[in-house]
VOLUM-686038 format. One record per residue (C-alpha): residue in one letter; x, y negated, z negated; chain; residue number from 1. Coordinates in steps of 0.02 Angstrom, whole numbers, plus 50000, padded with zeros to 5 digits. Each point is the difference from the previous one (the first is absolute). Layout:
<recs>
code	xx	yy	zz	unit	pos
A	X	Y	Z	A	NUM $
...
</recs>
This chain:
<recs>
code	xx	yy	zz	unit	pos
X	49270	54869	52686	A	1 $
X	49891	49974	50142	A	2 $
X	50028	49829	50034	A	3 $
X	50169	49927	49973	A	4 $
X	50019	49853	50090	A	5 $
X	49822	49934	49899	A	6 $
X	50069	50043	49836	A	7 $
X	50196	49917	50041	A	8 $
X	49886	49856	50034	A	9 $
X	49902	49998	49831	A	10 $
X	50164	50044	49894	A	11 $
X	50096	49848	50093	A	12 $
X	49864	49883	49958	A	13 $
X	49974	50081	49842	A	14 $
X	50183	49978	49961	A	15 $
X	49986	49806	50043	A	16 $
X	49844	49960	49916	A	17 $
X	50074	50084	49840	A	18 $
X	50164	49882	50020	A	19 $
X	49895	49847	50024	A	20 $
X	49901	50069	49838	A	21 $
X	49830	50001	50116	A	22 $
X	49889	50115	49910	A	23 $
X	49807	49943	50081	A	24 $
X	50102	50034	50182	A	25 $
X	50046	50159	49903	A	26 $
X	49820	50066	49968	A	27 $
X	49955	49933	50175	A	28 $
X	50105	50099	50066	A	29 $
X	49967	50156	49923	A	30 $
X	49838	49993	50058	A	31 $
X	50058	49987	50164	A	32 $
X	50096	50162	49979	A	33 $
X	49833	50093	49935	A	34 $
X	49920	49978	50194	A	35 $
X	50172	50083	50072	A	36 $
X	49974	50156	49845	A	37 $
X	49821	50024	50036	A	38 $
X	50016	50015	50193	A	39 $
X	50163	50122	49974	A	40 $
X	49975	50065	49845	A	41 $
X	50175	49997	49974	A	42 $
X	50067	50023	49819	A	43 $
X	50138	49904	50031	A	44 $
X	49890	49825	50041	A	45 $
X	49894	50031	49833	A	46 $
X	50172	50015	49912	A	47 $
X	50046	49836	50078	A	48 $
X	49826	49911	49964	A	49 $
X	49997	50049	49818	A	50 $
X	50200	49945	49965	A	51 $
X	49949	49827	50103	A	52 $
X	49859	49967	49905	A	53 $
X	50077	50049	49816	A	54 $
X	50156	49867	50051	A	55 $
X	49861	49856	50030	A	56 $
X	49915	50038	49849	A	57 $
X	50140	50031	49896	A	58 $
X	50089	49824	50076	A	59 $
X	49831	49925	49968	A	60 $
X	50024	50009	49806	A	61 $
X	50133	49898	49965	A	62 $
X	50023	50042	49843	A	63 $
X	50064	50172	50025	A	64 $
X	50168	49887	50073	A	65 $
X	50024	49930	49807	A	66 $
X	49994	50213	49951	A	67 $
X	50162	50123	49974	A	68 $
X	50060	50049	50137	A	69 $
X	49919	49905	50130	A	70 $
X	50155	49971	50085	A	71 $
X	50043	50179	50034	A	72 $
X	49836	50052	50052	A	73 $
X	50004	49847	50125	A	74 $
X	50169	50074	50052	A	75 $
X	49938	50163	50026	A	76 $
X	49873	49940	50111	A	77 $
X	50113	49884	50115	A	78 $
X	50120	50153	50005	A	79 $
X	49876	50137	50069	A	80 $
X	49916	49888	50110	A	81 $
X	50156	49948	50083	A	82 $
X	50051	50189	49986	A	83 $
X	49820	50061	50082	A	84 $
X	49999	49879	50152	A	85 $
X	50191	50045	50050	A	86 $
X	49942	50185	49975	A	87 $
X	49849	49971	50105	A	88 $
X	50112	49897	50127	A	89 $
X	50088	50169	50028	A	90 $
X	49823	50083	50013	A	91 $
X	50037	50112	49845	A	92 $
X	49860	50016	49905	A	93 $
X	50046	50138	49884	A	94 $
X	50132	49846	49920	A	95 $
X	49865	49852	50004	A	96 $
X	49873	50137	49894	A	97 $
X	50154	49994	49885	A	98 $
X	50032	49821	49973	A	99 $
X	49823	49957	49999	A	100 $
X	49988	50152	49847	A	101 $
X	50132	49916	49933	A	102 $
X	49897	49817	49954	A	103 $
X	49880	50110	49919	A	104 $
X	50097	50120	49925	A	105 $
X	50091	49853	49913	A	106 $
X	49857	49952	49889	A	107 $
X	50036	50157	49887	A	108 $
X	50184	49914	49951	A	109 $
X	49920	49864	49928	A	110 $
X	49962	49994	49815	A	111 $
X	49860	49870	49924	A	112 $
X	49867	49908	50071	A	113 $
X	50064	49987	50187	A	114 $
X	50015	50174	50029	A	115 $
X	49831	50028	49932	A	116 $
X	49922	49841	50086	A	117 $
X	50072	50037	50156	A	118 $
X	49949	50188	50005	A	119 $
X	49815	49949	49973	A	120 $
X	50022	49863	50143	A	121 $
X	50047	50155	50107	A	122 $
X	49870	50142	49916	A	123 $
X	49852	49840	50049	A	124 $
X	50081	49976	50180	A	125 $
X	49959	50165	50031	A	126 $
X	49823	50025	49941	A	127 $
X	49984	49833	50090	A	128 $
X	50088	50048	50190	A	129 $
X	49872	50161	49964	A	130 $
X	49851	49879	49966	A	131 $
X	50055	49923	50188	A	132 $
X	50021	50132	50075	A	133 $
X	49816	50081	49937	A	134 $
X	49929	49843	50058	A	135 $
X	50073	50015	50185	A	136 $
X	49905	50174	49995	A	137 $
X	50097	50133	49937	A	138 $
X	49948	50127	49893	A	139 $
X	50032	49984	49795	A	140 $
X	50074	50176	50012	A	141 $
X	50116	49956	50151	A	142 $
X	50044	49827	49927	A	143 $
X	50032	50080	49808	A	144 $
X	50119	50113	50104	A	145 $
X	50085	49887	50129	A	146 $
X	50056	49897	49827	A	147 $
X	50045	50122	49891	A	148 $
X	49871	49923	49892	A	149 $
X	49841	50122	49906	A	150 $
X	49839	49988	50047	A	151 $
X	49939	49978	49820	A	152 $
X	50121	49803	50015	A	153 $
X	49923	49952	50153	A	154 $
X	49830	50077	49980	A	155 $
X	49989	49840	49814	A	156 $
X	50078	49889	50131	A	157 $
X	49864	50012	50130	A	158 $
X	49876	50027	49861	A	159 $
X	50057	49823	49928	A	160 $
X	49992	49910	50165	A	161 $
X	49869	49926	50096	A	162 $
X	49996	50106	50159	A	163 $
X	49846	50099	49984	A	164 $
X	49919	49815	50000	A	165 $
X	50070	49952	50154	A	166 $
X	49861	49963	50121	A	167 $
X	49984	50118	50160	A	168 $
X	49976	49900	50162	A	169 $
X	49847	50052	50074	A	170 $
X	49979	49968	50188	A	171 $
X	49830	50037	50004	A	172 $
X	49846	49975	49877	A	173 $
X	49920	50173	49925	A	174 $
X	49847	49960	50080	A	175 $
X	50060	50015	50181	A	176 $
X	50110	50130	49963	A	177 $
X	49853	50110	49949	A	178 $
X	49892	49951	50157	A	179 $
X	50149	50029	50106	A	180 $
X	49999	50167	49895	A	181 $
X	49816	50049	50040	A	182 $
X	50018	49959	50177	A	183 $
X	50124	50149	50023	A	184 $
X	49897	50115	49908	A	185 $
X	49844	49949	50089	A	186 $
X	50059	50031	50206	A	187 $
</recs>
């Protein structure tokens, strides 16, 4: 974890915003957290974006509160995050990769429509924090890998978005580029 103090930060906040049941301050800041993974590359940040942004979506559907088990998943949550910033507190990482684990790892107890809803919150956060983190200009291959998700899942999500029709900012018209072009080649 190369940058510990940043990701105490984002857990703490994370922790509060989930209490206060805050899930557009969620998304927010998992986006924030996407600028700290692309300038380290750090695994651990990406791990962090993706569980921040799967607790704002899945506290965005308020529905999945009325579901089976809602109350131990929410449990689970409040547990490891408490868990991971007292870990990362006593700068041991090793334990925070643990308890953070440990909020995912949870989904597979849950029988019925949670466990499945919630697992495809987390399966889209992924191919989403990759989606970011292609756009901020890394590679599709280093992104797929960084995320642990394939190529083939992010490859039909950048196919399906509107990227390749984002307009280039051009500081110069063709036309003068060219003459400026000629007048090189002609000295």
């Amino acid at each position: 974890m190369k940058e510990v103090g940043n990701v105490l930060r984002i857990l703490k906040e994370t922790k509060r915003l989930v209490e206060e049941d805050n899930s557009h301050a969620l998304k927010a800041l998992s986006n924030q957290t996407i600028h700290s993974a692309m300038v380290a590359q750090d695994g651990d940040n990406i791990v962090v974006a993706v569980l921040v942004y799967s607790l704002g979506k899945v506290l965005e559907r308020g529905h999945y509160r009325e579901l089976e088990g809602w109350a131990e998943f929410y449990d689970v949550v409040n547990k490891n995050l408490n868990l991971a910033i007292k870990a990362l507190e006593k700068n041991n990482v090793d334990n925070v990769r643990v308890y953070l684990g440990r909020i995912r790892n949870s989904l597979n107890k849950f029988d019925g429509y949670l466990g499945e809803y919630i697992k495809d919150v987390f399966k889209k956060a992924e191919v989403n924090k990759a989606f970011k983190m292609y756009e901020h200009g890394l590679s599709t291959e280093a992104t797929a890998n960084l995320l642990g998700v394939s190529l083939w899942d992010l490859s039909s999500y950048i196919g399906q978005s509107h990227i390749g029709d984002a307009h280039v900012a051009i500081t110069m018209p063709v036309a003068e580029r060219v003459k400026i072009a000629e007048g090189i080649f002609e000295e």
